[in-house]
mmCIF file of the C-alpha atoms, coordinates in Angstrom:
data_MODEL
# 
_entry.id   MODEL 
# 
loop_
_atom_site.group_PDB 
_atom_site.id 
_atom_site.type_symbol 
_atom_site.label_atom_id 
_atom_site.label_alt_id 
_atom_site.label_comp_id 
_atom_site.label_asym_id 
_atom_site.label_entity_id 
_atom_site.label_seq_id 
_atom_site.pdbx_PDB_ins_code 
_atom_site.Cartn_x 
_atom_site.Cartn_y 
_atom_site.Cartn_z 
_atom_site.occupancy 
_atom_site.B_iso_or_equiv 
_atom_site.pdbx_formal_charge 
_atom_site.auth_seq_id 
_atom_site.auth_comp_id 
_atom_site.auth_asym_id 
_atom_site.auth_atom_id 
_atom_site.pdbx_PDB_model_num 
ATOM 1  C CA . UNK A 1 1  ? 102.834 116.921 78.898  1.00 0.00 ? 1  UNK A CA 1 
ATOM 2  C CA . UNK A 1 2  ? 100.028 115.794 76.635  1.00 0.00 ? 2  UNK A CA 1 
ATOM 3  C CA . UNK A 1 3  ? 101.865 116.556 73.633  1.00 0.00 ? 3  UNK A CA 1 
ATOM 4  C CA . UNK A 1 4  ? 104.913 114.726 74.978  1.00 0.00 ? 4  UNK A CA 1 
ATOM 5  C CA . UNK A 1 5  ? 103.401 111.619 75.471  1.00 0.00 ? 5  UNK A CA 1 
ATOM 6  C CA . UNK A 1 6  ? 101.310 111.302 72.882  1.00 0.00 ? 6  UNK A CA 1 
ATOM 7  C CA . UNK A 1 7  ? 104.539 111.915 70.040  1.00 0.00 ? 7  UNK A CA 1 
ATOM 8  C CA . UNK A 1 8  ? 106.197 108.932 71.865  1.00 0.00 ? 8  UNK A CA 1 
ATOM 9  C CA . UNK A 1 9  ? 105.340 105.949 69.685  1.00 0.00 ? 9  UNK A CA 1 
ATOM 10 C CA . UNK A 1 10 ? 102.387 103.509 70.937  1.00 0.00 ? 10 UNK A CA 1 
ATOM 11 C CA . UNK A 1 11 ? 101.048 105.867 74.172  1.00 0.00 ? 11 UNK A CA 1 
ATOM 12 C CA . UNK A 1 12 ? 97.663  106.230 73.561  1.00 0.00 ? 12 UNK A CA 1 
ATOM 13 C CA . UNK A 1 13 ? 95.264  108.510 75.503  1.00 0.00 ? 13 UNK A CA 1 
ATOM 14 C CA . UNK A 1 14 ? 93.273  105.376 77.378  1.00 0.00 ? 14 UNK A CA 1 
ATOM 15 C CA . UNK A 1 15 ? 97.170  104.421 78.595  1.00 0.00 ? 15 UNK A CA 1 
ATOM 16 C CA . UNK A 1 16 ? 98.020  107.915 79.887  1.00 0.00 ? 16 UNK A CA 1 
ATOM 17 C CA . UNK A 1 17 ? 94.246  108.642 81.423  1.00 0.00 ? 17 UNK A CA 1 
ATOM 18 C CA . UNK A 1 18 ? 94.220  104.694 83.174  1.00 0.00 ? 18 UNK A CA 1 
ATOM 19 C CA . UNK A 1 19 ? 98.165  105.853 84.249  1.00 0.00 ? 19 UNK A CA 1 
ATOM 20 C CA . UNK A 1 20 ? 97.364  109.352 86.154  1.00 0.00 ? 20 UNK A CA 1 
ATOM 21 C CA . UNK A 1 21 ? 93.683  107.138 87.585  1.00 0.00 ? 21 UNK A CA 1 
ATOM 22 C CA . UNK A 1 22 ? 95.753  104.639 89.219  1.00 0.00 ? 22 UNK A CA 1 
ATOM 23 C CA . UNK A 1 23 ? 98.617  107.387 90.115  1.00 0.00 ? 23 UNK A CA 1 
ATOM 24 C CA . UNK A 1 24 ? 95.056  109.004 91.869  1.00 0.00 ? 24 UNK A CA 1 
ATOM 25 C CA . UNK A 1 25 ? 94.044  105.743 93.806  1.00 0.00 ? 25 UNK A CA 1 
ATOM 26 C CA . UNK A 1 26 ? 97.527  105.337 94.725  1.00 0.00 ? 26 UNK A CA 1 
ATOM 27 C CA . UNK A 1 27 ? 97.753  108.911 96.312  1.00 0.00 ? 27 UNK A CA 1 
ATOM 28 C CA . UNK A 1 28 ? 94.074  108.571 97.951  1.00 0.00 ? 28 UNK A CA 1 
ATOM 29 C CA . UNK A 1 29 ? 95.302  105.506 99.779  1.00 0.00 ? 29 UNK A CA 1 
ATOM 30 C CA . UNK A 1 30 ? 98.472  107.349 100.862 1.00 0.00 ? 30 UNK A CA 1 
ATOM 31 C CA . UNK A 1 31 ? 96.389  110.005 102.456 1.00 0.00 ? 31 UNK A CA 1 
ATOM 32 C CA . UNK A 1 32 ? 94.102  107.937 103.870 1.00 0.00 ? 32 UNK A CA 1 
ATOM 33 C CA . UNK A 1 33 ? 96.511  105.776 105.400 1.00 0.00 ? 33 UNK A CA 1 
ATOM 34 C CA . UNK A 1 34 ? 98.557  108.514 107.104 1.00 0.00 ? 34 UNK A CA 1 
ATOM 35 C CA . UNK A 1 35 ? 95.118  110.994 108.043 1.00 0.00 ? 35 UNK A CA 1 
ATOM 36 C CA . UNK A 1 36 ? 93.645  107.337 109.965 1.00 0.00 ? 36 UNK A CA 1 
ATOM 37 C CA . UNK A 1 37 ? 93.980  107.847 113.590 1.00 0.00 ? 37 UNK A CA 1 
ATOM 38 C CA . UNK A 1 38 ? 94.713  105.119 115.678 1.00 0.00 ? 38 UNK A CA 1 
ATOM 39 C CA . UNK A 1 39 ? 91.006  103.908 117.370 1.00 0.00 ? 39 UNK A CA 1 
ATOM 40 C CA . UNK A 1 40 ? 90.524  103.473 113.333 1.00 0.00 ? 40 UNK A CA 1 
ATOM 41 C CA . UNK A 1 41 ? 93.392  100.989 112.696 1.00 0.00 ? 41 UNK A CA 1 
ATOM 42 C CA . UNK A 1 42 ? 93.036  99.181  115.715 1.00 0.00 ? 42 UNK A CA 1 
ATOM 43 C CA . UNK A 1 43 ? 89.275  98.585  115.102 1.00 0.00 ? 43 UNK A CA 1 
ATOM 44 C CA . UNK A 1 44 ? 90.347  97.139  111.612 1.00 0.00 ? 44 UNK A CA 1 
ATOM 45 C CA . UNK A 1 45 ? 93.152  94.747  113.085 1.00 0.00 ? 45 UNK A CA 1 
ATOM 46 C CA . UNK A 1 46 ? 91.192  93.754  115.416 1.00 0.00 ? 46 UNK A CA 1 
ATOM 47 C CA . UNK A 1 47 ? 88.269  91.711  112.465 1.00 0.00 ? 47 UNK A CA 1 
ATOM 48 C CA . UNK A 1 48 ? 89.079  88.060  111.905 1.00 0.00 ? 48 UNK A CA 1 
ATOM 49 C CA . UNK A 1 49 ? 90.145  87.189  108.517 1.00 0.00 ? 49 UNK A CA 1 
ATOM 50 C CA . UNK A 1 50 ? 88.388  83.733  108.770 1.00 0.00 ? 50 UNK A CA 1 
ATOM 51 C CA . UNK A 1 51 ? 84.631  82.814  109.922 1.00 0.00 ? 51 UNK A CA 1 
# 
């Protein structure tokens, strides 16, 4: 996959490492969202956004 990306012109290394981090993140958020049980997500809709 490596090779792949790196003999298409202009991706670099820093734009393929910063695309699978993010791709990461995105799939940590995923799971977090849908492992959360519900006392969780009510606690957190319950803070006021303003002071």
């Amino acid at each position: 996959m490596r090779q792949f990306l790196e003999g298409v012109t202009g991706v670099d290394i820093y734009l393929t490492t910063s695309l699978l981090i993010f791709f990461l993140f995105f799939l940590a958020v995923l799971v977090w969202f849908f492992t959360a049980d519900k006392k969780h997500m009510e606690k957190l809709s319950r803070i006021p956004l303003k002071d």
